[in-house]
N, C-alpha and C positions, 0 to 999 in steps of 0.2 A: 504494500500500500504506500503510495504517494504519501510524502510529508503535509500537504494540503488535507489532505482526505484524511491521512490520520488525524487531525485537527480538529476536523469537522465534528467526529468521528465523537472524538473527546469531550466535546463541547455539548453535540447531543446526550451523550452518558449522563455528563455532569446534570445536564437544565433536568434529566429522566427522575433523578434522584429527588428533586422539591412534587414529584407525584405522589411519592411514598412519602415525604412527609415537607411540611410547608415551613419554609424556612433554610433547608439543606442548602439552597443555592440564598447565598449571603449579597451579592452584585451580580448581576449579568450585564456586559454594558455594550455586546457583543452583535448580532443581525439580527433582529427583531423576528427574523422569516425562521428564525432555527425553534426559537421558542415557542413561536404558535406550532411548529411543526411537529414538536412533545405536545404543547397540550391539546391537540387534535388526533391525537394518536390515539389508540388504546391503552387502558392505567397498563406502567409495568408490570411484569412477575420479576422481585427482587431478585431469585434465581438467575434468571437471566443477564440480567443488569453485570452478579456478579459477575458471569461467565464472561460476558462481552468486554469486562475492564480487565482478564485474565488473558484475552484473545489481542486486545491490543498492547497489550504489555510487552506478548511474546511478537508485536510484528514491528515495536521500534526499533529495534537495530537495523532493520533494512530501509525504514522510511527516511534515512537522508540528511539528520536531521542536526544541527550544532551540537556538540556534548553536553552545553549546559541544557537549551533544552528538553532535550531527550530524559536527561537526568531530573529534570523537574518534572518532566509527564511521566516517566516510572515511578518516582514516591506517590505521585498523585493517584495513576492507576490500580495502585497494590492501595493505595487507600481506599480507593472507589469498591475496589474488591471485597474487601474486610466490611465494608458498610453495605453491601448488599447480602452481603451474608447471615450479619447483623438483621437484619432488615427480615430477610426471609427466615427467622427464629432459632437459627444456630446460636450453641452456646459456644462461645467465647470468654479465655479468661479476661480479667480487666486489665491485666499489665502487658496480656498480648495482645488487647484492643487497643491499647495510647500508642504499643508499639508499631503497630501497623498503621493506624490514621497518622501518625506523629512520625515517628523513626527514631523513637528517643528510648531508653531502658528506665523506668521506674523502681524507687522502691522506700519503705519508711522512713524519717530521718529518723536521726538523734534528740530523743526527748532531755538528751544534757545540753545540745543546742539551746534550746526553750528556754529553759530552766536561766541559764549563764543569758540571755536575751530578756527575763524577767528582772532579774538583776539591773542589768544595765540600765533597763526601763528605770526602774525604784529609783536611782539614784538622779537622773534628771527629773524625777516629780516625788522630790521631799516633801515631807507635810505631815501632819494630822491623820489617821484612817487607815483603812487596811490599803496595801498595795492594789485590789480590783477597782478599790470606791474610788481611790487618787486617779486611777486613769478612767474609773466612768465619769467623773467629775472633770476632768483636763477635759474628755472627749465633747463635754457638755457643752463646755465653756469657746469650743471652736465650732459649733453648730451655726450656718450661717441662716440669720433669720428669710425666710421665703420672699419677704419683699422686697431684700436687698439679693438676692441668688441672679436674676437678669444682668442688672450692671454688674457684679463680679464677672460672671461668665463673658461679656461682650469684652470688659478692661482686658482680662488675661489672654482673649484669643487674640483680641488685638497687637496687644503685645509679644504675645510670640509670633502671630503672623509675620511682624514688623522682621524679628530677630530670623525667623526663617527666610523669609524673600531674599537677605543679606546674604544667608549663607548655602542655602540650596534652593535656587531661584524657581518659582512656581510660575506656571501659563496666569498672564495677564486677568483671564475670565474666571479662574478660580473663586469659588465662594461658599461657605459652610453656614445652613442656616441651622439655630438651636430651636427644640422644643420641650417642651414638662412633659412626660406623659404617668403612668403609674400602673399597677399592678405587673409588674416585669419583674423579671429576677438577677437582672443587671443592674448596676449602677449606672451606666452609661453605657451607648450604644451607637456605631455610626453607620448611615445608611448611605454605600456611595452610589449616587443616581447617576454616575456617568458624566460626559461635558464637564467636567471639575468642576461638580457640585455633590456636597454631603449633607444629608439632614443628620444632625446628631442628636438624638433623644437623651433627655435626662433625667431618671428615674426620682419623682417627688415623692416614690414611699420612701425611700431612704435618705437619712439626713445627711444633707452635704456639710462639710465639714471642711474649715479654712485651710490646712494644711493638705487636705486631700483636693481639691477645687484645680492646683494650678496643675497637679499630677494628671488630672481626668483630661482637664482640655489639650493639652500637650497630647494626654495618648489619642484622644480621637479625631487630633482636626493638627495642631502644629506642635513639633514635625511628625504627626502619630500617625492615624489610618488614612485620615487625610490626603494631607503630603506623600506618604507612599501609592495611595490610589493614582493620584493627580502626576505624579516623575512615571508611573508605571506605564498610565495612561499614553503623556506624549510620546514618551520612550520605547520602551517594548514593544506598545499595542502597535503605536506611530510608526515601529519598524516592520510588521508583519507579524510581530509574536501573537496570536489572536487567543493563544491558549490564556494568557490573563485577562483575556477578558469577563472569565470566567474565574466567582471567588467563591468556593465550598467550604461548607464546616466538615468538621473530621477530617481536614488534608495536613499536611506539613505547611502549606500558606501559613494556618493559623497559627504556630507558633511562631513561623519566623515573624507575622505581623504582630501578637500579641508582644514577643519578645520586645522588639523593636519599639512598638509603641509605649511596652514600661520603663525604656531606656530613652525615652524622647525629653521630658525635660531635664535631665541629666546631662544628655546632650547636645541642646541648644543652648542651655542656659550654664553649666556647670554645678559643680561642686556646694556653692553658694546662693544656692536655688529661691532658699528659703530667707536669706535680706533682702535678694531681688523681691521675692513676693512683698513684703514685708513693706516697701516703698509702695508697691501698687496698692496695696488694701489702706495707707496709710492718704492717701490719693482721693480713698473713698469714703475714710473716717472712720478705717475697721481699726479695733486694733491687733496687731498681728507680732506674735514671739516669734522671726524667722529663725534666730539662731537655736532655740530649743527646739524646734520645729527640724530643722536637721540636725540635733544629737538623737531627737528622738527616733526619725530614720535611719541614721546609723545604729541604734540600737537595739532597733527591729528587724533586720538583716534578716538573721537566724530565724525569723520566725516565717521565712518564705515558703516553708513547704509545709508548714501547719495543714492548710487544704487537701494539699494534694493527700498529705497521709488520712485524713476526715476522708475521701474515696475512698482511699487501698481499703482504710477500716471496713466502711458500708459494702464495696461492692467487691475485694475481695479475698479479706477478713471472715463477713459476714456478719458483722457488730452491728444493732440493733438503732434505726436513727436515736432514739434515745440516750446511746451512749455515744455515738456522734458527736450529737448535740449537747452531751457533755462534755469530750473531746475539746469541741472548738470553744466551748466557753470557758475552762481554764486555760488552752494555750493562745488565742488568738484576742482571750481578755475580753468576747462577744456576749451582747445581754442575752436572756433567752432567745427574745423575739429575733434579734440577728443571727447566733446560730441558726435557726430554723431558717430565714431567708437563706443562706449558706446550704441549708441542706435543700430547700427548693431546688435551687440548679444542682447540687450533687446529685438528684434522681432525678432529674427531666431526662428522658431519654435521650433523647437529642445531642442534651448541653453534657450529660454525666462524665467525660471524659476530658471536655474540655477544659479543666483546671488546670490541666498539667502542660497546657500551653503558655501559661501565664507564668506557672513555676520554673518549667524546664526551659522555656522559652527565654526568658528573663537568667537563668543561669547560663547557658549556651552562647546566647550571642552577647551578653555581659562579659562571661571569659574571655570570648574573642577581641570584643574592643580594648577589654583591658590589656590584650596582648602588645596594643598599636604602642610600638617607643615614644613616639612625642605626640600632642597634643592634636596637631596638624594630621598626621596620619590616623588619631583615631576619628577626626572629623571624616576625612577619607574614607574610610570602612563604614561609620554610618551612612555616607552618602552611598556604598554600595547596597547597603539592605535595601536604602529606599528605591535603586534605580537597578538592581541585577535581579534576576530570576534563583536566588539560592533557593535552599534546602538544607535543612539539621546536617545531612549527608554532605552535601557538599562542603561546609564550615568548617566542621569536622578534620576535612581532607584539606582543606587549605594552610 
């Protein structure tokens, strides 16, 4: 099969997959005629689905194709695979499940992590009270009230907008509109429509919070899903690559874009994230501790894989949501009601995996920038997430 055709080929798979269930296809920005031509079709048999991303897997070596992206349509296709298998009610385990959509090896941290991470916490929020009430109290105390959430949100995009065009130059028409919405099991969420335009929804069950505010907008709009939509767009798509036109859940996309986008205001803005913020919220007559605000980041580190281990627990453990939910509420310091939103997306079927794109994602390509010898160079390397077609695999190998 022709490199064209196998394309095509791909892109029909992928659009097949939001039949079985509504949402699998995250972007399509791709010929409008391929998408009526799924949903005019007859509903898939998952079965099939899986067999046909097993059949083009084995016909990329001969379709022609660059190494890179050949290399991205096998992770993708062995993803596509494991999700229609999934699909069609084979049992799979759970660390062979993130293995396959992901490409990464899973497994529980270190609860002396946590621990030496509680600690750390305690000592930037001295005080009165047991260690949980001082930091449900600090968390209180940065809840940003709902009338002021608009102009926060509009200042920071702004302002990283500003700091991105500077340093990884976005299409002119570029444009990200925000919206409230609620009963979701995200914090935030970004919806790219194609043309460099994103709506970013922002989940008003969940309280936004000053110190979290500049982290969300960074990851969904500058330099985060955004900016990597928008470079991928002129670039890739611009060049013939048609396969990103298409963005699935459960692929390796997702971590390298989750990754990247919990590395975005890190790096645009640096080390010192949190004076910067610190001046914008002061702008608005918030008041805002940047510098505690980054000890207390740094002293959360270790608590990255909290989550991911609240999965392995649930789904392949077999610990009881209850104890889960116990789980996240001593190591990640969560009230009840927040564990359980936590555990919402741990069993949505859909999303249940996808934690460990934000964890392993955020460790992987974290590694790698921090490989970069000077400063310069690891702007370089971010600029490649947002403009190359990698893969966990490919990173790896570099």
């Amino acid at each position: 099969m022709e490199s064209d055709a196998l394309v095509r080929e791909y892109l029909l798979l992928g659009l097949s997959f939001d039949r079985l269930e509504d949402g699998f296809v995250d972007a399509f920005t791709g010929d409008p005629q391929l998408r009526k031509q799924v949903e005019n079709a007859p509903a898939p048999d998952p079965r099939n689905l899986a067999r046909r991303a097993a059949e083009l897997r084995a016909e990329l070596p001969a379709a022609g194709l660059a190494e890179d992206r050949a290399t991205f349509l096998d992770a993708h296709l062995r993803a596509l695979e494991c999700s229609g298998r999934k699909f069609a009610g084979e049992q799979i385990g759970f660390v062979d499940e993130v293995k396959q959509y992901f490409d990464v090896d899973i497994a529980l941290g270190d609860v002396d992590d946590y621990r030496e991470a509680h600690e750390q916490i305690a000592t930037v929020l001295p005080g009165p009270g047991s260690f949980i009430e001082r930091v449900q109290a600090h968390r209180a105390s940065e809840e940003i009230a709902p009338e002021k959430l608009r102009d926060c949100v509009e200042a920071f995009s702004s302002a990283l907008r500003d700091l991105v065009r500077k340093e990884y130059p976005l299409p002119a028409e570029e444009v990200v509109e925000y919206e409230v919405v609620g009963d979701k099991p995200w914090s935030g969420f970004n919806y790219y429509l194609g043309n460099y335009t994103s709506r970013v929804a922002i989940n008003s069950d969940l309280k936004q919070h000053l110190a979290n505010l500049p982290r969300l907008i960074a990851h969904e709009s500058y330099p985060g899903h955004h900016t990597e939509h928008c470079r991928k767009e002129a670039g890739l798509v611009g060049a013939g690559q048609l396969e990103q036109t298409l963005f699935l859940v459960n692929t390796p996309q997702c971590l390298m874009a989750e990754g990247l986008a919990d590395l975005a205001l890190r790096a645009i803005v640096g080390p010192e994230w949190g004076l910067w913020a610190q001046e914008i919220y002061a702008d608005l007559g918030i008041r805002f501790d940047g510098e505690r605000a980054q000890r207390l980041s740094a002293a959360s580190a270790k608590l990255l894989g909290v989550r991911q281990d609240a999965a392995l627990l649930l789904h392949d453990r077999g610990r009881s949501e209850d104890d889960v939910a116990e789980f996240l509420q001593r190591w990640s310091m969560s009230t009840p009601k927040q564990a359980r939103q936590s555990l919402r997306f741990l069993s949505s079927p859909l999303w249940r995996a996808y934690i460990s794109t934000y964890v392993e994602g955020y460790r992987l390509l974290g590694g790698w920038l921090d490989e970069a010898p000077t400063a310069a160079d690891r702007s370089e390397r971010f600029r490649r997430l947002l403009d190359e077609p990698l893969t966990p695999g490919a990173l790896r190998a570099s």
